[in-house]
Phi, psi and omega in degrees: 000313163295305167285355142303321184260358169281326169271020162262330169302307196290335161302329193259010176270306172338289174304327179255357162267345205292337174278289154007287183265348146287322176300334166306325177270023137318280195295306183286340147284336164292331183283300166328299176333289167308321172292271181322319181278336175263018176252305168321315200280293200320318191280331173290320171308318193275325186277354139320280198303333220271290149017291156326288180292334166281342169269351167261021167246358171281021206246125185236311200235192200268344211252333181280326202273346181286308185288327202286307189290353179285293173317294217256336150329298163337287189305297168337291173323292174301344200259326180306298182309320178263003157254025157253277181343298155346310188259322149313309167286342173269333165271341187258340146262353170293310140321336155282307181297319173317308162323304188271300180320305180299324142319315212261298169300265184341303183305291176297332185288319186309312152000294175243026162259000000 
């Protein structure tokens, strides 16, 4: 008698977390997601500045201070481009959890009806 009923307790606890810890493995894939596109972005960002700062200690002269202003044009460019990817790659995953999450809703309501 008892364990028929702890293993319907424990089926029907399952069954009612079960929304639960998928939206939790949701949520942490979403964060993984984020963390990872913004440590990348931090390492594209710093070898961008870091570039920068080595063509301007290299500046001796006018035909160097020419190149450096050239150089930083460049940097300006890549830095622009990437943070436009960026904020792309950051909506295109805002949107699959926004998706999967809504998905995630339709399934338990369907569910519990």
């Amino acid at each position: 008698m008892y364990p028929e009923m702890f293993e319907t307790y424990i089926e029907q606890a399952e069954k009612a977390f079960a929304p639960y810890v998928k939206f939790n493995q949701l949520i942490t894939k979403n964060i993984e997601g984020i963390v990872e596109l913004q440590l990348n972005a931090m390492h594209k960002y710093r070898d961008i500045g870091l570039s920068q700062l080595k063509a301007t200690g290299e500046v001796k002269d006018v035909q160097s201070l020419v190149a450096c202003n050239n150089q930083q044009l460049e940097n300006l460019t890549k830095l622009s481009q990437q943070m436009n990817d960026d904020s792309h790659q950051l909506t295109a995953m805002t949107q699959k959890f926004i998706k999967d999450v809504d998905h995630l809703i339709a399934e338990n309501a369907k569910a519990s009806l």
